[in-house]
N, C-alpha and C positions, 0 to 999 in steps of 0.2 A: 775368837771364832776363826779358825780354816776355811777358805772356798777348797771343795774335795772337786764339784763340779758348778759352773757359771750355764746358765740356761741364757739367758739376758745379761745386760748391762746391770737389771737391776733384781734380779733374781740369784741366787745363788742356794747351792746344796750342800751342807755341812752334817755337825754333830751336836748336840748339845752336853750339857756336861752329867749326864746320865746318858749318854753314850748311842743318844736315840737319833736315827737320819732325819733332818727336819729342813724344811726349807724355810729360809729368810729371805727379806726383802725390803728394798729401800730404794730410794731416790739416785741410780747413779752407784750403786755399793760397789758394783763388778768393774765400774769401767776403768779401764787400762791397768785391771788385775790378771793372773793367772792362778792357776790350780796351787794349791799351797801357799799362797799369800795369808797372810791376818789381815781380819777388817775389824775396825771399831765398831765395839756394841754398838755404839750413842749413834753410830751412821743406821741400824737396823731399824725399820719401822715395824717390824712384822714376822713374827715367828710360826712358822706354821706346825703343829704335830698331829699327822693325821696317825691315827688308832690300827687302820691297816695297812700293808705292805704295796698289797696291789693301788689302791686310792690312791696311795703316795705317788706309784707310776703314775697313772693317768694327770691327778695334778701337776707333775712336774710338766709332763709332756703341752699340757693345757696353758700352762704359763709360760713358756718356753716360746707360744708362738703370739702371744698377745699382747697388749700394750697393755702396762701397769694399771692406767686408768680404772680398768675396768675390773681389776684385783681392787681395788681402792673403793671403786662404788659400791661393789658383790659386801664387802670389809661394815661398811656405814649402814646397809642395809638388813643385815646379819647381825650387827651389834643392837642394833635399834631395835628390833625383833624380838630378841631376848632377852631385853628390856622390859617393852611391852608384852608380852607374851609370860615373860615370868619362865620362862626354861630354856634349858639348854640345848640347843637348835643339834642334829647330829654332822659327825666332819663332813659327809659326801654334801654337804651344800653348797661347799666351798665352793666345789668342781660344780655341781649341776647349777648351781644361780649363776655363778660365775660363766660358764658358759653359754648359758641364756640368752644372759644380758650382752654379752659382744655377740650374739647372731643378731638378735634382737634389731640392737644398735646399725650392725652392717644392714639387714632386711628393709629396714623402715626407711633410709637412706636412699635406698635403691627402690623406694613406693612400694615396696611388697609389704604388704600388714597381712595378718594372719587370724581370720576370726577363730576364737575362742566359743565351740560348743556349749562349754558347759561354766560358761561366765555367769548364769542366774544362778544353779545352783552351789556354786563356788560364793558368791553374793550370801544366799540365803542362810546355807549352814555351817559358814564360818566367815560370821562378819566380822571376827576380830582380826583373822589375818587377812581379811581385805581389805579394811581401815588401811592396817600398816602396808598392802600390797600400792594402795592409790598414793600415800603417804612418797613410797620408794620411786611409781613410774615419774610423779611429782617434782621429786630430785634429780630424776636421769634426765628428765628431759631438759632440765634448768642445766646438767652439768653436760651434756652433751651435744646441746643445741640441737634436737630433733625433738618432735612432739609423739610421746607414747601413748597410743589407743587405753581404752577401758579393759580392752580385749588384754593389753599385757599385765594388767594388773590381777588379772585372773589366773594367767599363768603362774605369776609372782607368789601369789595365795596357794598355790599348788608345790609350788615349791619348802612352802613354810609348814603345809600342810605335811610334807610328806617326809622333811626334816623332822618333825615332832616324833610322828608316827616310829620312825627308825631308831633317834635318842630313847624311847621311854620302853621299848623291845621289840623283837625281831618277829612282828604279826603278824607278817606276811600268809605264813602258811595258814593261821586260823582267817584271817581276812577269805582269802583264796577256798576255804573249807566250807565259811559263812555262805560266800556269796551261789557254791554249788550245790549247799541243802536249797536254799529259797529259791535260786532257780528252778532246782529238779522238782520242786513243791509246782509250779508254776506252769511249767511242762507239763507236769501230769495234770494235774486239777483242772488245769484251763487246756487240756487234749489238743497243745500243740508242737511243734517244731521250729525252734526259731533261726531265723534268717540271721546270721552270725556276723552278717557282712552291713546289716541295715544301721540305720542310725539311731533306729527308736533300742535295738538292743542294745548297743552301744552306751547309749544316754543312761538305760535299764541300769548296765551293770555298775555303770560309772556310777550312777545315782544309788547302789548297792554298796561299795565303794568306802566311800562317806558315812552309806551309813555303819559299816562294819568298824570301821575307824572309831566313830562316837561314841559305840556301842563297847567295843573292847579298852577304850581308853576309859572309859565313864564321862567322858563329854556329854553335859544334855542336850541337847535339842532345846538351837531358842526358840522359846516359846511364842505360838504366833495362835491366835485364836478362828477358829478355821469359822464360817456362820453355818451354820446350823441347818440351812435353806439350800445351802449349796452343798455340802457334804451328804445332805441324804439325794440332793441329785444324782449328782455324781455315784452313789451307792446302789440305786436305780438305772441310771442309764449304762452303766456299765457294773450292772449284777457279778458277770463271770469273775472277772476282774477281785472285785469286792470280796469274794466267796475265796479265792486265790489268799488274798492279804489275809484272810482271818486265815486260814489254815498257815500262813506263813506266821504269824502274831501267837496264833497256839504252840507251834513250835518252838521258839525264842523264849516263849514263860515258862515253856516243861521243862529245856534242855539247859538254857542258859539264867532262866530266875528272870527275863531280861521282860518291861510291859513296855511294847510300842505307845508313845503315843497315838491320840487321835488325828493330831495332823500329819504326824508320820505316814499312818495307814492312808491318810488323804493323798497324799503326795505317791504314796508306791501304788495306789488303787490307779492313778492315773499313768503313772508309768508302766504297769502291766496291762491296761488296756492298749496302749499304743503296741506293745509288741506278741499280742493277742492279734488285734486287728493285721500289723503288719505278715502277721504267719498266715491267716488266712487270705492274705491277697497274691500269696508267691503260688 
């Protein structure tokens, strides 16, 4: 193995033997080397081959200013996952966990914690990667000597979430297509305009989000049995809301084959009342 380029002591930028740029890493590989040196395999801990050309930049650059460490945790984290989880996580997690976690680390240092919005329902509809998200803040905190909130383990879940999402195809644009029929459904039906900047929308689409994920991956929805007493409250006290979800639930079974759950509809009947309510207070 050539160092072409040294980022770090323990970073370096080569080839592999298909002839692809790939970055390697290890304990000390680079130091008191230069460009065109050999380094022994057996010194390599870690071969990276990210898929695109640009990712490649931004990793290189991202590792170039950071202490191993935290390549190492990002590393333990990301194996463990894909483990548990059963698939193959995609490369940008590298970068985006990776970098997470050394702000993370720096912030909490300096008392800054950073509450996490949408920590319940990050919790709720995907409690497998937030098992392994509590699992991860668990080890950082043991390996870093700082204590990480509940709140990071929801970002963490976010990150695995969105890992998946990328590895199994590129659904951005049907996510993004999803989430503008049920709004425009939502807009119309319930005759209003929404506050773009509020938090109840915010929350709305996030919690749209998740569910388009679900929905396009074949993810179900865990199952949570909603009472009976309360769902038709909630069905009652916020009518318009209710009347909204079904016309949204009609659509999804015509176009997509797709039946909302009932606690689904539970859950979005309440999130379209808040940003009902919040349209008509602006």
């Amino acid at each position: 193995m050539i160092i072409e380029k040294i980022l770090n002591n323990n970073v370096i930028v080569t080839h592999d033997g298909d002839g692809r740029e790939v970055v390697a890493m290890g304990r000390g590989l680079a130091f008191g080397r230069h460009c065109g040196d050999a380094v022994d395999d057996a010194r390599v801990d870690k071969v990276y081959r990210l898929s695109d050309q640009e990712m490649l930049e931004h990793f290189k650059e991202l590792l170039a200013g950071i202490s191993p460490d935290y390549m190492d945790a990002s590393n333990a984290i990301i194996e463990e996952a894909e483990k548990e989880l059963g698939v193959k996580l995609d490369d940008s997690i590298y970068i985006s966990l990776t970098d997470h976690i050394h702000m993370a680390i720096h912030r909490l240092r300096k008392g800054i914690p950073i509450h996490n919005m949408m920590l319940w329902e990050t919790k709720r509809f995907y409690p497998k990667e937030y098992e392994g998200a509590l699992r991860a803040i668990a080890y950082l905190s043991k390996r870093f000597g700082v204590e990480l909130p509940e709140d990071e383990a929801g970002f963490i879940a976010m990150h695995l979430i969105d890992a998946q999402s990328r590895a199994k195809e590129p659904m951005a644009e049907r996510i993004v297509g999803l989430i503008g029929e049920i709004t425009n459904i939502v807009r119309l039906a319930g005759h209003i305009e929404y506050d773009k900047d509020s938090l109840a929308y915010y929350r709305f689409v996030t919690h749209l989000k998740f569910f388009a994920k679900r929905m396009f991956t074949g993810k179900q929805h865990p199952g949570e049995e909603i009472d009976e007493d309360m769902a038709q409250m909630i069905a009652t006290k916020y009518a318009l809301a209710h009347d909204c979800v079904g016309k949204v639930a009609a659509l999804l079974k015509e176009k997509y084959g797709y039946d909302v759950s009932e606690d689904e509809k539970f859950y979005l009947t309440i999130h379209v009342a808040k940003v009902i309510k919040q349209s008509m207070a602006v």
